[in-house]
Structures are given as structure tokens and as C-alpha cells.
C-alpha positions in Angstrom: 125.6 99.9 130.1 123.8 102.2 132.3 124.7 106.1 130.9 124.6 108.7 133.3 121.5 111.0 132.6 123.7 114.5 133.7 126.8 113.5 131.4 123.8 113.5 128.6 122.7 116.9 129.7 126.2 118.2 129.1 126.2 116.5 126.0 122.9 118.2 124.7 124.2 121.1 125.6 127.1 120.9 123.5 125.6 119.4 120.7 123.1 122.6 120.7 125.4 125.3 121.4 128.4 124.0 119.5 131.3 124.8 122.0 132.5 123.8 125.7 132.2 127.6 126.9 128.9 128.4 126.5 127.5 124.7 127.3 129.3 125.2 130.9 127.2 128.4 131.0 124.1 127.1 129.9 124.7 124.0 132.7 125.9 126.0 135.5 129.3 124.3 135.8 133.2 125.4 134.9 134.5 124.7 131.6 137.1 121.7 133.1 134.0 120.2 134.9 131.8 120.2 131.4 134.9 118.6 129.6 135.5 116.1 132.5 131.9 115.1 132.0 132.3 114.4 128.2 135.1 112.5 128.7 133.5 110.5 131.0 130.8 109.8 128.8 133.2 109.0 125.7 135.2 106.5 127.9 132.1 104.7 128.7 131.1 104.7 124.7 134.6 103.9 123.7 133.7 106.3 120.8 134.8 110.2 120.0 131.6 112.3 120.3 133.2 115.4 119.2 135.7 116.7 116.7 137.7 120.0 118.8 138.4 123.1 116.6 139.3 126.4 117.2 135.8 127.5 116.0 133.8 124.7 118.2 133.2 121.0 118.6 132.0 119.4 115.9 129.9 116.3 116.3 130.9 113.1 114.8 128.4 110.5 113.5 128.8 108.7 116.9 127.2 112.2 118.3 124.4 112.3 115.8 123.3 108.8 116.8 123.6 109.7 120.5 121.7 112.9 120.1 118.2 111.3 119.2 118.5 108.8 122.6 119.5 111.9 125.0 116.7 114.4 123.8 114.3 111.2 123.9 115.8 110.7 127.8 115.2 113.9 128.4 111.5 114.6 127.1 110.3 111.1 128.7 112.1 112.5 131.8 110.4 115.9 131.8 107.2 113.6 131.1 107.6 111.6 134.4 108.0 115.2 136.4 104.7 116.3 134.8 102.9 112.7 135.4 104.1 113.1 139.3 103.1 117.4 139.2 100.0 116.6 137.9 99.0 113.4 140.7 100.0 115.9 143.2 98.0 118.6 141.9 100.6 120.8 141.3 100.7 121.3 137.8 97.8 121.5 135.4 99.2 119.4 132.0 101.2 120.5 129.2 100.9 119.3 126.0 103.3 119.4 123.1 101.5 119.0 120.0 102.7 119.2 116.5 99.6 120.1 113.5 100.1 121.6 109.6 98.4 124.5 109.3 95.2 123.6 108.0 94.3 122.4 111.6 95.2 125.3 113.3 91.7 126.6 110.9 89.7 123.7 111.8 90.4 121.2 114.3 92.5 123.0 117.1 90.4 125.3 118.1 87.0 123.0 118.4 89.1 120.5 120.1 91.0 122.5 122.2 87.7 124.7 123.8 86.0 120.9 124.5 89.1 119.7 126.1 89.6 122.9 128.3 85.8 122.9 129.5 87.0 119.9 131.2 90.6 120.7 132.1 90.4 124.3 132.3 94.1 124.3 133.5 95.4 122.6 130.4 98.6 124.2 128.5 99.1 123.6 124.9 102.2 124.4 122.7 101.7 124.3 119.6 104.3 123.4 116.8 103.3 124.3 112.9 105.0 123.6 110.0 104.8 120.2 107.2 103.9 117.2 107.7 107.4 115.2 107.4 108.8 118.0 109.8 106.1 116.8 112.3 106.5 113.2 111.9 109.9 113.7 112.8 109.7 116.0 115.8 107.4 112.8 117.0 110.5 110.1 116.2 112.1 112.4 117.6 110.0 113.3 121.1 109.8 116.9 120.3 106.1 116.5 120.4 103.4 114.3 122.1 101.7 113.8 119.1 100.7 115.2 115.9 98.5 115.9 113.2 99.5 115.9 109.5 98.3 114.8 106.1 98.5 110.9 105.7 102.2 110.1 105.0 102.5 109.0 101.6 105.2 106.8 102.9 104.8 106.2 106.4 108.3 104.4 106.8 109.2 105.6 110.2 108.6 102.7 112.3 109.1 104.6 115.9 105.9 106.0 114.6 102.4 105.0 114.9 99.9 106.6 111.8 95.9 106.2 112.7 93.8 108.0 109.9 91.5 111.4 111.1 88.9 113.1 108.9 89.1 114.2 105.0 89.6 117.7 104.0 89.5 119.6 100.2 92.9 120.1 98.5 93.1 122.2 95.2 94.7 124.2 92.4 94.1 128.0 93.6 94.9 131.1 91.9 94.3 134.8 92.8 90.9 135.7 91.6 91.8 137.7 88.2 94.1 134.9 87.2 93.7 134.3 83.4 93.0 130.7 84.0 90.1 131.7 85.7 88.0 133.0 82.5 89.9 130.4 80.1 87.4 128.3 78.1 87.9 124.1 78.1 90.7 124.2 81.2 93.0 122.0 81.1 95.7 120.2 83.0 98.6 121.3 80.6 97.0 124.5 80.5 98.7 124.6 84.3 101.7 124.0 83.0 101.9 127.9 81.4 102.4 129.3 84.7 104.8 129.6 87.5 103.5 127.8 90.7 104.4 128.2 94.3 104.5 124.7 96.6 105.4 123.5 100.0 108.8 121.6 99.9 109.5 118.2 98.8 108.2 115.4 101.8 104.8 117.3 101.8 101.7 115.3 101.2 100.4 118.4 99.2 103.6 118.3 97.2 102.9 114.6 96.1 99.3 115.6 95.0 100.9 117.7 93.0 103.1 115.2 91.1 100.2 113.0 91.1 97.9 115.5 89.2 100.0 115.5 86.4 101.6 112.0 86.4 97.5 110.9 86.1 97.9 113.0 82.8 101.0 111.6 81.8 102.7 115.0 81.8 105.6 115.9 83.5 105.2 118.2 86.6 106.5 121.9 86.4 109.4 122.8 88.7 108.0 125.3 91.0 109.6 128.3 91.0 109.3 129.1 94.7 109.5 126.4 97.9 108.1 127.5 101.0 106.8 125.5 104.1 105.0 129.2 104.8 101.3 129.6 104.0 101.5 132.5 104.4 104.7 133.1 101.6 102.3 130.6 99.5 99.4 133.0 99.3 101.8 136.1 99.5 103.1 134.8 95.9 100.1 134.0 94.4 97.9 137.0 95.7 100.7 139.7 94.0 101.5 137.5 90.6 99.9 134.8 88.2 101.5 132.0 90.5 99.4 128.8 91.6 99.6 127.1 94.2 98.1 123.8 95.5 96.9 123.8 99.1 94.2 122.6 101.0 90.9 125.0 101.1 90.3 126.0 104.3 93.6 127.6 104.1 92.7 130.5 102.1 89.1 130.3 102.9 89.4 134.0 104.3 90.6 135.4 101.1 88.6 133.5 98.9 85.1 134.8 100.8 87.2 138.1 100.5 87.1 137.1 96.3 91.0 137.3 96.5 91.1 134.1 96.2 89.8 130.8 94.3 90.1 127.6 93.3 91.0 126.9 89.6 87.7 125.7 88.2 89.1 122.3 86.8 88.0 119.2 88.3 90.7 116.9 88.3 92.5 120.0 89.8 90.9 119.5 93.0 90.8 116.1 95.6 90.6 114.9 99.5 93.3 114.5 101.1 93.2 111.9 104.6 94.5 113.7 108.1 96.0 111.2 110.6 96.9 110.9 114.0 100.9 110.5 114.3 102.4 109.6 117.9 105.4 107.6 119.3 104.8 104.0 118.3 105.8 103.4 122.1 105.5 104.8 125.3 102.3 106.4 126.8 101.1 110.1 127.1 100.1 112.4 129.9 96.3 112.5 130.9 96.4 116.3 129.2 98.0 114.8 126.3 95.2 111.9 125.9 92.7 114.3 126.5 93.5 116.2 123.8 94.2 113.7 121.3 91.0 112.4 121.9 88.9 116.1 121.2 91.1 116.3 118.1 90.2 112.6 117.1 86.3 113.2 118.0 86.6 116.9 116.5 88.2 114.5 113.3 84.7 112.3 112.4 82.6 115.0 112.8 82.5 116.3 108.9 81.3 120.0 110.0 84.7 120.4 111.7 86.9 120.3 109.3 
């Protein structure tokens, strides 16, 4: 079954603006011709893709399935434009690259300078947020690639984990925390205060369960979940909240003495960075150019 990449289009469409009127718009057609066009693409699925309400369509599991092939159809299309722009000398390479924001501190920028003193013309967008959110804008083909803390369970098999460099991960604390002048620290001395943490799926959030699993404690229920740094250091700057994240992070604030980690050794360990890209398929020459500064950027230990 061959599906017809236009019918997809209108489907996208639908799927991201949740109603037949505003995908025409977005697609440049009528209303009749957009709903001809999903019917078309129904008949030859022999499945519903849509439930109608007065409200909007909403999709139906067949949808959700479909959704992840058309946006994959559609970046690897996009891809093949580029490949041809850039042979032609028309275009000068974009790359869509997913990173945690650690590496926007350390690896981007050292990467990114070497890879434009040889490409100049090379365009980057840049996509932040945790590592399970990048891993699946990759499955997904959101992204060409991206770099993330080492899955602690890679079991995405559409995509392909190589292992980067190391980088520090500890307990911080504002700088007049109490914990910070407390005699013979301890791990359940941790336990007396609220902490602040990325969501659930982060591979800082496992440390964190690990740290006091090693201890046989049970782990404190954070009392605020953000994928933010920047809400993260927010809390812990204006309260007695910790935090666990890695160093480089808050490296401004703590040469500032705003910020520090808590001294406690087991509070502190390395945590691996990796590579994460479509298990299939190839990449762009700006794409592999890039992923190659980050990977060299990676081994060199004054980089990160």
C-alpha cells in the first residue's frame, strides 16, 4: 500500500490543529477538498482516523499510530530537499539538534564555533528540555540527533545510544542553607528538607532515588517538579530547597557564592552523556559535522 504523501499533510494538519476549518486554512485548500482528502486516506486504511464533534476531530488510536509515520515522512522528506539544496549550493545546512541543558554550558558552544570555522553557513536549532523528552523527539524525527544523560533504560529500539564524556552531578543548596554548617552530614539528614527535581524519566531524577536506595532509605517526595533549570535554581536560591543537578549548571551562581554543593560525599557522582540518533536512516553533511565537533568536544575532559 502506497499512501499518498499530500493526503498525510492534510492529516498532520488536522491532527495539530484539531478541526477541518483551520487545517484547510493552514493547507491552502476548501474545507470539502480537506475532508475529501481524509476520506480518501481512511478508505485506503479501512480504519476511522478521526472521531467528528461539534468542538473538533478527535483522533482515534488508529490516528495516534499514523501520526508518528506521517511526521517521520515528512521530516525525512524535508531532509531530501535540504540533501539536494545543499549539492546545489543553494542552501547552507540545517541542523535540528536536541541537548539537556547542561550542554548548552559546555559542549554546544565549543562544538558549534569548530564546526562553523569550517561551515560558516551552518544553521542550528536548538531544542532544550530532559533527556526522555529528547530521546523521543529522535524516535520521533523531531530532531537529527541529540545529547542527553545516559538513559537509564534505553528501551527505545528506533534509537541508537553511543556514550559521550562524564560530567559532575550533586546535592546543591543555596549557600546559607543550614546543611551547609551542619557537623557529621548525613544522607537522612537530606531527608529534613523540601527538595526541588526534574520530572520523573530524568536521568538526574534516578540519581536521586539511587542516593538514598544505596542507604536503604526511602526517597523524599519532592515538593516541586520542574523540567526548568531555571525554576530549579529559582526554588532553591529563595528557600531551604535542594536540588540535585549537574554542576556546571549553577556554576555562575556558585562562583557568585549563591550557590554550592552540599558538602557530603556520597551526595555527589558522574553521570555518562551520550550520543542519541535514529537507529536508521543517515543525516545531512551539516548534521554529521556537527555531531562529530560535539563527539570530539565530548573526550576532551576540559570541555565539559
Amino acid at each position: 500500500m502506497t499512501l499518498n504523501p499530500r493526503e498525510l499533510a492534510a492529516f498532520l494538519s488536522i491532527m495539530r490543529l484539531g478541526s477541518i476549518n483551520s487545517a484547510a486554512q493552514s493547507q491552502g485548500m476548501t474545507q470539502p477538498a480537506l475532508s475529501r482528502s481524509l476520506k480518501r486516506l481512511e478508505d485506503r486504511l479501512g480504519v476511522p482516523l478521526f472521531v467528528r464533534h461539534s468542538t473538533g476531530m478527535e483522533p482515534t488510536r488508529f490516528a495516534r499510530v499514523l501520526r508518528d509515520y506521517a511526521e517521520l515522512m515528512e521530516f525525512e522528506s524535508d531532509r531530501v530537499v535540504e540533501e539536494i539544496k545543499l549539492l546545489n549550493g543553494a542552501a547552507t545546512g540545517l541542523v535540528r539538534l536536541g541537548i539537556v541543558p547542561s550542554v548548552a554550558q559546555t559542549l554546544l558552544p565549543r562544538a558549534l564555533e569548530r564546526a562553523r570555522r569550517q561551515s560558516p553557513g551552518i544553521q542550528v536549532r536548538v531544542v532544550e528540555g530532559s533527556g526522555d523528552h529528547m530521546i523521543a523527539a529522535v524516535s520521533r524525527g523531531e530532531v537529527d540527533f541529540a545529547v542527553v544523560g545516559m538513559p537509564h533504560d534505553p528501551s527505545d529500539h528506533t534509537v541508537s545510544v553511543t556514550p559521550l564524556g562524564m560530567e559532575g552531578v550533586c546535592v546543591a543548596a543555596r549557600s546559607g542553607h543550614p546543611l551547609m554548617s551542619k557537623r557529621d552530614l548525613t544522607i537522612d539528614d537530606l531527608r529534613a528538607y523540601p527538595w526541588a527535581l526534574p520530572e520523573k524519566g530524568n536521568v538526574i531524577w534516578y540519581g536521586f532515588h539511587a542516593l538514598f536506595n544505596r542507604a536503604y532509605m526511602e526517597p523524599p517526595v519532592p515538593a516541586v517538579s520542574s523540567n526548568s533549570v531555571l525554576v530549579l535554581k529559582s526554588m532553591v536560591l529563595n528557600d531551604d530547597y535542594l536540588t540535585m543537578m549537574t554542576r556546571v549548571v549553577f556554576a555562575i551562581e556558585e562562583r557568585e557564592g549563591l550557590m554550592a554543593p552540599v558538602p557530603l560525599e556520597a551526595a555527589s557522582w558522574e553521570r555518562r552523556l551520550a550520543i542519541a540518533r535514529r537507529a536508521t536512516g543517515t543525516m545531512l553533511p551539516a548534521a554529521r559535522l556537527l555531531l562529530r565537533e560535539l563527539q570530539e568536544a565530548g573526550q576532551d575532559p576540559a570541555g565539559i
